[in-house]
Every structure is written in C-alpha cells, then in structure tokens.
MARSEKOL-267247 format. One line per field, with one value per residue: x, z, y of N, C-alpha, C in turn; residue number from 1. Coordinates in nm, 3 decimals. Each point is the difference from the previous one (the first is absolute). Example, Ala and Ser with C-alpha at 12.3 -4.5 7.8 and 13.67 -1.06 7.14 Angstrom:
# residues 2
nX	1.319;-0.035
nZ	0.780;-0.072
nY	-0.569;0.105
caX	-0.089;0.082
caZ	0.000;0.006
caY	0.119;0.119
cX	0.090;-0.077
cZ	0.000;0.073
cY	0.120;0.109
n	1;2
END
This chain:
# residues 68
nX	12.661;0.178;-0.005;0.105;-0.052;-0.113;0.078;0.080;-0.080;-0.069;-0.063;-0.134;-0.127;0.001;0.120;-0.059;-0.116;0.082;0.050;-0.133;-0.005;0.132;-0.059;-0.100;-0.006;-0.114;-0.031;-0.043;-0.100;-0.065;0.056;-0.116;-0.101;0.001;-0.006;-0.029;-0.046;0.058;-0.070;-0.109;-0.027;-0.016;-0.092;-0.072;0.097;-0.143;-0.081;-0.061;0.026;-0.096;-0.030;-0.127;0.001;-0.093;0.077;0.110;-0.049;0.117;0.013;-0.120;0.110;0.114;0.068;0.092;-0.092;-0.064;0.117;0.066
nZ	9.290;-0.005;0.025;0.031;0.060;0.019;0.044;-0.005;0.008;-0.069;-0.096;0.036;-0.055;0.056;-0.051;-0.138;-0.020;0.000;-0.057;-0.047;-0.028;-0.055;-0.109;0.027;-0.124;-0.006;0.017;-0.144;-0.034;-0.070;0.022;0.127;-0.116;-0.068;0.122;0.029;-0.100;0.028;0.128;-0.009;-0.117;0.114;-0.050;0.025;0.013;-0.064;0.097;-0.100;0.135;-0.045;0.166;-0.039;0.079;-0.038;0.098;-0.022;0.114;-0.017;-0.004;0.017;0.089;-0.003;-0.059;0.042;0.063;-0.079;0.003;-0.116
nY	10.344;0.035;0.119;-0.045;-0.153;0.042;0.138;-0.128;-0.038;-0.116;0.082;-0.038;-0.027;0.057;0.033;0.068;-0.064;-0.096;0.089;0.062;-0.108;-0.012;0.109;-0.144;0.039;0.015;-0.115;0.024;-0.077;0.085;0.103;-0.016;-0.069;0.107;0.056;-0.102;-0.021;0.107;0.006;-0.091;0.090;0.070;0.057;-0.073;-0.138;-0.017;0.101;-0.116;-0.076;-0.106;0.028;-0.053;0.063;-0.103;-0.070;0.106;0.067;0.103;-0.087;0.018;0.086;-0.123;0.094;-0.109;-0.023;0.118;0.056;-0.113
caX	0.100;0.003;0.010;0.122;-0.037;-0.149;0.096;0.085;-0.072;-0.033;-0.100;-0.096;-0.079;-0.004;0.110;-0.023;-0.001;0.075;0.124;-0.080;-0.019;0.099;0.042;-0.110;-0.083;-0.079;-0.033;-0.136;-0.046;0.074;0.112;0.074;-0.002;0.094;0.149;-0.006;-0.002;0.109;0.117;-0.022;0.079;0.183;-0.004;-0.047;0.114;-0.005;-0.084;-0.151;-0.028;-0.093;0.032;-0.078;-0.022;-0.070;-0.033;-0.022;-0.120;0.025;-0.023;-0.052;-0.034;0.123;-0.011;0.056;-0.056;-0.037;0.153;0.067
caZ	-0.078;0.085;-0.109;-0.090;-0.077;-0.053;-0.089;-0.094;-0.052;-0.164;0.001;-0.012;0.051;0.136;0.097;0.112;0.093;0.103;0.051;0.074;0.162;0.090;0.125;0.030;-0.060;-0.024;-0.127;-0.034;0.039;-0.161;0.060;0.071;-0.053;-0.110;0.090;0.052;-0.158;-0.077;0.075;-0.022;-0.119;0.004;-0.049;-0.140;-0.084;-0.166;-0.011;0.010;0.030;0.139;0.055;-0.052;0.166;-0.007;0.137;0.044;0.022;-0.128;-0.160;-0.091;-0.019;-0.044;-0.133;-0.165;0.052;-0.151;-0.069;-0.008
caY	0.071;0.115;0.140;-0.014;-0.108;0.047;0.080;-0.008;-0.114;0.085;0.064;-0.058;-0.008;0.009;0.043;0.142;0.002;-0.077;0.060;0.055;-0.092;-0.001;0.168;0.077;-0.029;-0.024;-0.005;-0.092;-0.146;-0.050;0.028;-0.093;-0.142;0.030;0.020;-0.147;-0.080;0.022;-0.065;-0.176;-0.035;0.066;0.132;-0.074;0.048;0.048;0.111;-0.008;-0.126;-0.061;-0.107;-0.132;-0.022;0.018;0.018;0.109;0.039;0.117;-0.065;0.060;0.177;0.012;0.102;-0.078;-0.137;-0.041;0.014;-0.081
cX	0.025;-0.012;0.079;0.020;-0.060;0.044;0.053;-0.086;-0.043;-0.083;-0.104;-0.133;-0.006;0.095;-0.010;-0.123;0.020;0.094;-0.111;-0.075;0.116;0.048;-0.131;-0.122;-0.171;-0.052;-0.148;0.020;0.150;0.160;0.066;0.047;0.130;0.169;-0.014;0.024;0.129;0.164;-0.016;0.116;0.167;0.024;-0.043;0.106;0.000;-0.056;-0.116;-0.010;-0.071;0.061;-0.007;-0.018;-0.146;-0.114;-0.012;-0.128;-0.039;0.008;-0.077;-0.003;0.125;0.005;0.035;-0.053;-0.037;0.088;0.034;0.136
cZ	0.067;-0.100;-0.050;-0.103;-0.151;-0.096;-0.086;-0.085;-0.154;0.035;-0.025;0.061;0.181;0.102;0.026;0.138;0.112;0.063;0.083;0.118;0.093;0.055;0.064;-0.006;0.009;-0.165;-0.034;0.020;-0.155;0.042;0.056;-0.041;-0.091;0.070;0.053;-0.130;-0.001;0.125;0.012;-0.102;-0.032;-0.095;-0.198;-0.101;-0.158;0.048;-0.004;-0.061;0.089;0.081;0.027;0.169;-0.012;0.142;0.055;0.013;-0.104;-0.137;-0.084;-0.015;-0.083;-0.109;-0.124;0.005;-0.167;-0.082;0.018;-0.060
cY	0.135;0.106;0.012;-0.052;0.028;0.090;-0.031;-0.126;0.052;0.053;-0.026;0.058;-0.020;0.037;0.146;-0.049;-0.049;0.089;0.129;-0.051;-0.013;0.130;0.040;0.055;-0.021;-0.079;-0.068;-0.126;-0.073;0.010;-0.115;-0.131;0.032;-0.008;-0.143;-0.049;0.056;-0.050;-0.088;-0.059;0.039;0.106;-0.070;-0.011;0.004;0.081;-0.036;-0.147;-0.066;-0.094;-0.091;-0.057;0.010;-0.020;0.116;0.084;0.111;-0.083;0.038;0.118;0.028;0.060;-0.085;-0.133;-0.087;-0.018;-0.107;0.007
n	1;2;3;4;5;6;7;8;9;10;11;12;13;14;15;16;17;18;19;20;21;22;23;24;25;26;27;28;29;30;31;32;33;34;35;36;37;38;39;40;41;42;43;44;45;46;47;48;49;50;51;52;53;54;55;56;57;58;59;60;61;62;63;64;65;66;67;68
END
C-alpha cells in the first residue's frame, strides 16, 4: 500500500502506523504486526474485523483475531 493509499484508507487500528513505516519510521515489534494486519486487510473495512488467515504466521498476534 502506497502513502497515499494508506492516507485516505479508514481509520483503524494500524494505519497510523503503517503510514509511520512508509515515512520511515522506526517502529516496535507491535507496530509492525499492527501496520501489516492493517494493509493485509486493506485498511480493515468494519475497523475491527478478523481475518480468519489463519495460516498466516502473525495470526496469532492479529489484534481482532477474537472478534467475530
């Protein structure tokens, strides 16, 4: 996802820091899973939904993984 992209996306759990990885950024470990969960998902389009990717290696760090 470009910054642009990312910008105009909803607002969610992880796009600030996605958009802080894309200027650069340094970020925590949490950060990072949180900015991936949230461009995996295209900017989570209810906000706080699981992706049920349960292959995914971040699966279990996923923030709405319990949210149904």
């Amino acid at each position: 996802m470009k910054k642009d992209a990312a910008q105009n996306s909803p607002l969610a759990i992880g796009r600030k820091d996605l958009l802080r990885h894309l200027e650069g950024a340094r970020l925590t470990q949490r950060q990072m899973i949180h900015a991936k969960c949230y461009e995996c998902m295209c900017g989570h389009a209810d906000g706080r939904r699981s992706c049920k990717m349960d292959s995914c290696p971040l699966y279990p760090l996923m923030p709405f993984k319990d949210v149904e």
